[in-house]
C-alpha positions as CSV (number, residue, x, y, z in Angstrom):
1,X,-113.0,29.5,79.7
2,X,-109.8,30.8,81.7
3,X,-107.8,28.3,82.9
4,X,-105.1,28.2,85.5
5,X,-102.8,24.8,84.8
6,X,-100.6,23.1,87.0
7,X,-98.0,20.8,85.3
8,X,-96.4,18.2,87.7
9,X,-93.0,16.5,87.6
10,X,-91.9,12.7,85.8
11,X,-89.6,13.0,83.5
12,X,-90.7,11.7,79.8
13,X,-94.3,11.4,81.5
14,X,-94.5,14.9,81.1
15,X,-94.3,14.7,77.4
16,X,-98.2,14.1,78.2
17,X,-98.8,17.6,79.3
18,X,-98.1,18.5,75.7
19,X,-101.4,16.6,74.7
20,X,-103.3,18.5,77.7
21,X,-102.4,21.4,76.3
22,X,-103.5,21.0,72.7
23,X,-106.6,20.0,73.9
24,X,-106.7,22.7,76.3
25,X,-106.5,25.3,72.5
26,X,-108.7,22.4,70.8
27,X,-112.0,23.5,72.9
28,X,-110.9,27.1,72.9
29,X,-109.8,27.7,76.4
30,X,-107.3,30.3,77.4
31,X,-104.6,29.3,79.3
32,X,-104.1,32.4,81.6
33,X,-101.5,31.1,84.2
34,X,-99.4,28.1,84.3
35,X,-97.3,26.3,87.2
36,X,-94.8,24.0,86.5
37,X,-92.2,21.5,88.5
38,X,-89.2,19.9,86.7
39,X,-90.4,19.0,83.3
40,X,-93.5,19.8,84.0
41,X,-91.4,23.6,84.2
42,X,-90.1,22.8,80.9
43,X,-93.6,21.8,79.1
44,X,-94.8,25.0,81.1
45,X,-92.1,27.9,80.3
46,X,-92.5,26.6,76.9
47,X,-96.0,27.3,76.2
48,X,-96.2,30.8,78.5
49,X,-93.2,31.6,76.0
50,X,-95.6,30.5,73.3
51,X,-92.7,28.8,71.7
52,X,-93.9,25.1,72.7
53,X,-94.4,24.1,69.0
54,X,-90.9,24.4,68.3
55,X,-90.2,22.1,71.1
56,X,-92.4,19.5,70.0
57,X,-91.7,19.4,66.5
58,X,-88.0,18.8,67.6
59,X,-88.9,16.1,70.3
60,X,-91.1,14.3,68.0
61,X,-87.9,13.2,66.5
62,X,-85.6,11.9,68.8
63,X,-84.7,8.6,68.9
64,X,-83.5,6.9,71.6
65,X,-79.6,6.7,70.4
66,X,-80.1,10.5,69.8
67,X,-81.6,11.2,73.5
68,X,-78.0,9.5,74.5
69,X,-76.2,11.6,72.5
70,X,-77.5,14.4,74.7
71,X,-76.4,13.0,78.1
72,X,-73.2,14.9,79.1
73,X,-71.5,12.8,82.2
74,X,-70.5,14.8,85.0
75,X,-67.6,12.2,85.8
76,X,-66.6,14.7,88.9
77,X,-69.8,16.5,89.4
78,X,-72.8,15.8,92.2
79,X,-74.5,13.7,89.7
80,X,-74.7,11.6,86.6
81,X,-75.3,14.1,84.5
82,X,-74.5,17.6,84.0
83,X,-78.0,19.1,81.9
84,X,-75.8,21.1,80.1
85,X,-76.7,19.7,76.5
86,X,-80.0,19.1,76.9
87,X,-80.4,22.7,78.0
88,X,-78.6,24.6,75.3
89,X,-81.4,23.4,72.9
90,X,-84.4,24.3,74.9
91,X,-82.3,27.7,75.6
92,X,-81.9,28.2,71.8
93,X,-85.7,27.5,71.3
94,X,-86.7,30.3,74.0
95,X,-84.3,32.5,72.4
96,X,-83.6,34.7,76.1
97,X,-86.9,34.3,77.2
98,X,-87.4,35.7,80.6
99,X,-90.6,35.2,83.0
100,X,-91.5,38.9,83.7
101,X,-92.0,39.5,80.0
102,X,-93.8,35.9,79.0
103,X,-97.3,36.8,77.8
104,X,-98.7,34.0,80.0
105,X,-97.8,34.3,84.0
106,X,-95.6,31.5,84.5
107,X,-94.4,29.7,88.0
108,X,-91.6,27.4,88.4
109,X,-90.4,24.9,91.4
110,X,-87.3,24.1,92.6
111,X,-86.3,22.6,95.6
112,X,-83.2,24.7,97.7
113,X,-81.7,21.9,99.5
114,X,-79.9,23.6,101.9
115,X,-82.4,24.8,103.5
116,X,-85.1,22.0,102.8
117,X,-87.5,24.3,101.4
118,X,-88.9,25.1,97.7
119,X,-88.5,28.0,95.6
120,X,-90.7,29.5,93.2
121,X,-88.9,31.3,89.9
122,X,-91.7,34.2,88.9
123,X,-88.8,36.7,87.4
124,X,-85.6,35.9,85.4
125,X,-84.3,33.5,83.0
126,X,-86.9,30.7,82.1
127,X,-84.2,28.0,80.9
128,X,-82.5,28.7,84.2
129,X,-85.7,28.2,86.3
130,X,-86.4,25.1,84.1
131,X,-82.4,23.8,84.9
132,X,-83.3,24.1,88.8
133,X,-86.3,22.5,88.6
134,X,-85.4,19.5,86.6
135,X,-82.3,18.5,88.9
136,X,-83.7,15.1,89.8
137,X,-81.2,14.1,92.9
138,X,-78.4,11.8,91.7
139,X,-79.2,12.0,87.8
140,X,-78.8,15.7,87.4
141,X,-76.9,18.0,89.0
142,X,-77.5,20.7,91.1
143,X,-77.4,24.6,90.3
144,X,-76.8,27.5,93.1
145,X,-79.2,30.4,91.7
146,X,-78.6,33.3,94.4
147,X,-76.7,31.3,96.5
148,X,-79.2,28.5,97.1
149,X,-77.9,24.7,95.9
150,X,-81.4,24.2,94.4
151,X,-82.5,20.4,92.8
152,X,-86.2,19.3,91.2
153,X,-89.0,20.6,92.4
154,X,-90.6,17.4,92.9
155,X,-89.0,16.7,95.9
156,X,-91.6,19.3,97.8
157,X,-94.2,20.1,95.5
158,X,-94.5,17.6,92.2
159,X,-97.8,19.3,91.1
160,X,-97.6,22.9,92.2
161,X,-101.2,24.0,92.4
162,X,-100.8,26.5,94.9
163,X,-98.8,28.6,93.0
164,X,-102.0,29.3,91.2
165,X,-103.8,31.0,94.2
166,X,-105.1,33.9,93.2
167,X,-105.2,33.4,89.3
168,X,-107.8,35.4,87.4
169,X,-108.6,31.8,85.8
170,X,-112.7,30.2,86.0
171,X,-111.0,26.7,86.7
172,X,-107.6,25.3,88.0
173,X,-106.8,22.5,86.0
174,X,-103.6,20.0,87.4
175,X,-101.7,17.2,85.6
176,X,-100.3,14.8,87.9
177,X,-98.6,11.9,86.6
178,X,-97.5,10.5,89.4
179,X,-101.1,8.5,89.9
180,X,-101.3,4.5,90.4
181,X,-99.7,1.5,88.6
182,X,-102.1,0.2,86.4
183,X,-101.0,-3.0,88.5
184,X,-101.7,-1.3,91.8
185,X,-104.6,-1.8,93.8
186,X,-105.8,1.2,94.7
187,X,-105.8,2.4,98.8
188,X,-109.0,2.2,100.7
189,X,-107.8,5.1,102.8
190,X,-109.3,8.7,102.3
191,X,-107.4,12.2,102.3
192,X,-110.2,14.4,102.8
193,X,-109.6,16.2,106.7
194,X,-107.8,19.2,106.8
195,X,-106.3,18.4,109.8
196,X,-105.7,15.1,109.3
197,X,-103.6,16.5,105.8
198,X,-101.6,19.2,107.6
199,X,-100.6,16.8,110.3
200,X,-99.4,14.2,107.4
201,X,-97.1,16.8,105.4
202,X,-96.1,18.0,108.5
203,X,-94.5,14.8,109.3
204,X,-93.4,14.3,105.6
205,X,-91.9,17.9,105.6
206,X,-89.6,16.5,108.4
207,X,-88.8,13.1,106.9
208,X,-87.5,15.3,103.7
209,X,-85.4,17.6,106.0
210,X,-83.8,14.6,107.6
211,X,-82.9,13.1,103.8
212,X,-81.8,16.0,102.9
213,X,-79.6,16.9,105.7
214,X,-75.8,16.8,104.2
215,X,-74.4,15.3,107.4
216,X,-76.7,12.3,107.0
217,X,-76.1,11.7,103.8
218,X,-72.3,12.0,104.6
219,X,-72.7,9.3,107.6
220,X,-74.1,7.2,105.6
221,X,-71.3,7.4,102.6
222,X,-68.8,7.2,105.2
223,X,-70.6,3.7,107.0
224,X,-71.0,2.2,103.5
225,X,-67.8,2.6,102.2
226,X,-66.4,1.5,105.9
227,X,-68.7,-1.6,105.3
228,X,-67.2,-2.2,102.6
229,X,-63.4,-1.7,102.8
230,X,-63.2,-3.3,106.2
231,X,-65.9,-6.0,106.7
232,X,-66.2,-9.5,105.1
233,X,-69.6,-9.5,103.6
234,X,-71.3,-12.6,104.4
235,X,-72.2,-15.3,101.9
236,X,-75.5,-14.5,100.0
237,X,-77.1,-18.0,101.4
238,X,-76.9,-16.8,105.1
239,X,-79.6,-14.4,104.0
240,X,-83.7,-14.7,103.3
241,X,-82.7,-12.5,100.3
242,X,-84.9,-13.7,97.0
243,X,-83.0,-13.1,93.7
244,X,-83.4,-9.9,92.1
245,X,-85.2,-9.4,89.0
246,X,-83.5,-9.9,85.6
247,X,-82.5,-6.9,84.1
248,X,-83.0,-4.4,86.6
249,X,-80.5,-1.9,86.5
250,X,-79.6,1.2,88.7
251,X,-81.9,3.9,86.7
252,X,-84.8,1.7,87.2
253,X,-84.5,1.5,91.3
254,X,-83.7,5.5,91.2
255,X,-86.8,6.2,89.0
256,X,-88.7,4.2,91.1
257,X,-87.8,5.3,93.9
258,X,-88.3,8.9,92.9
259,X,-92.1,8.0,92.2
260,X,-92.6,6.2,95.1
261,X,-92.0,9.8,96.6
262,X,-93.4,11.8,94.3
263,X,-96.9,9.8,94.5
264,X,-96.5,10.2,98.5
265,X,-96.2,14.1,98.3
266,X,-98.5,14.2,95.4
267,X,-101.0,12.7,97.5
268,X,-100.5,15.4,100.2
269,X,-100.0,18.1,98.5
270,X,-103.2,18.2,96.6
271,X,-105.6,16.9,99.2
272,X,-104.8,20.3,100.7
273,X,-104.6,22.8,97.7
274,X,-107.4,20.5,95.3
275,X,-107.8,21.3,91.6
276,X,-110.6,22.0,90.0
277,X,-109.9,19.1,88.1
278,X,-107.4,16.6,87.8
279,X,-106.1,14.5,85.0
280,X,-104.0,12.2,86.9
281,X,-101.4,9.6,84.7
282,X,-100.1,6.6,86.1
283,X,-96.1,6.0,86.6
284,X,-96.1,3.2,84.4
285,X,-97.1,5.1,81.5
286,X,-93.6,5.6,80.6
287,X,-90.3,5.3,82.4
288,X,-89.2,8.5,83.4
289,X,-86.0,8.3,80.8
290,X,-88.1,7.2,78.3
291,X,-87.3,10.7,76.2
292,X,-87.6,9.3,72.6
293,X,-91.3,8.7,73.2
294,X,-92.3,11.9,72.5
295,X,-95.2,11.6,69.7
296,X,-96.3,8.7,71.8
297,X,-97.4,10.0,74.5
298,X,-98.3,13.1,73.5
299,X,-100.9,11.6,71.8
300,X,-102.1,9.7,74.7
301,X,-102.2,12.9,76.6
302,X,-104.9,14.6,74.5
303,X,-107.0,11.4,74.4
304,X,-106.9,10.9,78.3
305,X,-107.5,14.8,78.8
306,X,-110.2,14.2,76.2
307,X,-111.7,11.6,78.4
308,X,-111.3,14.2,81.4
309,X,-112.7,17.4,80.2
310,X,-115.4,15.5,79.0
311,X,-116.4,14.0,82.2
312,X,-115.7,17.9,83.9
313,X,-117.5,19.2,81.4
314,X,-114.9,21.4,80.2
């Protein structure tokens, strides 16, 4: 059967589409177009390159002091990290790979936040589409490509199904791993009208623009470090404030509040471009740094697309 895949963003999670795929080639599919958005760009220009073995055999052995040892700090860049390292060895992998010439069709996202709008990489470099698309705000830095200051996909689109439209595929399969907590009770409300979905990301579309404007971010550097510099802060007991919980550190509130969003959009964004079928993951799978659990949860990838397919009769 021809299959058209979307591979959505979450960091490590996405180590998961690996297991998706090999199960994908384990029933004999053909994978004849692939979307991706930040790593699920990565996972996707990998296997359209058909180079996504090499990739996993190196993953499979990081550990976690070895995932550090490819952070490069941007100490005066518009992030934590520059990319830079990581990059260089998925580059080396593709070998100059470029997405006109991949024997698989391959999309990737990227967000261009200038203009609040995403951009879809179907000709060029594939490790430079795959740098735009991972640029998760604050951790990685951005990239101008043609002028455009361009950040992860999964600000607009986390699981880029649309991008498939028109695919000469018998099914569009997506991998979203931005589905519920296992913790999480799930919502009572449906996304099935149209309407009702157009009107939502309408509104959400806006709320973006307005995060994303650079003057409001500016205002609100400029108020907080005001606050700061010239107001006594008042003693934490005048406050209702609970204590915060043990250990929590500033990559856990970024990652969660990246998949607050993502699940949000995700939501959205598929209610109106639907899959054929979905094999959905849920955020606490993994943390979305958690980059030396490769063989992990690839493993758990296959056995919950296993699960899937079966059900879809795939």
């Amino acid at each position: 059967m021809r299959i058209a895949l979307a591979l959505g963003s979450g960091g490590a999670r996405g180590y998961t589409h690996i297991g998706v795929l090999d199960e994908l080639h384990a029933r004999g599919h053909e994978v004849v177009a692939i979307s991706g958005t930040s790593m699920g760009a990565v996972i996707g220009g990998l296997e359209a390159a058909g180079r996504l073995q090499d990739y996993t055999d190196w993953v499979g052995t990081l550990r976690q002091t070895d995932v550090l040892r490819l952070l490069d700090p941007a100490f005066t860049g518009p992030g934590v990290f520059w990319g830079q390292r990581v990059m260089e060895r998925v580059a080396a992998i593709l070998d100059g790979a470029r997405i006109e010439e991949l024997p698989i069709p391959f999309t990737a996202v990227a967000t261009d936040l200038t203009h609040s709008r995403e951009v879809w990489f179907q000709r060029g470099s594939v490790v430079t589409a795959m740098r735009a698309s991972i640029g998760i705000p604050s951790v990685f830095t951005p990239v101008v490509v043609g002028g455009r200051l361009l950040a992860d996909g999964g600000l607009l689109n986390p699981v880029p199904v649309d991008a498939l439209l028109g695919a000469p595929a018998d099914r569009t399969v997506a991998v979203s791993l931005s589905g519920r907590r296992a913790n999480e009770q799930t919502s009572t409300r449906p996304v099935t009208a149209a309407a009702e979905t157009e009107g939502m990301l309408g509104e959400l579309t806006e709320r973006l623009r307005s995060v994303l404007d650079s003057d409001t971010l500016r205002g609100v550097r400029q108020w907080w470090a005001a606050r700061f510099t010239e107001v006594d802060e008042p003693a934490p007991r005048d406050f209702d404030f609970e204590a915060l919980p043990k250990g929590l550190r500033t990559s856990d509130v970024v990652s969660l509040s990246l998949e607050t969003a993502e699940q949000l959009i995700t939501r959205f964004r598929m209610a109106a471009s639907p899959p054929d079928v979905l094999v959905e993951f849920p955020q606490d799978i993994a943390s979305t740094f958690d980059f030396h659990r490769a063989n992990e949860l690839v493993a758990r990838g296959r056995e919950k697309a296993a699960q899937v397919f079966d059900a879809a009769g795939l």
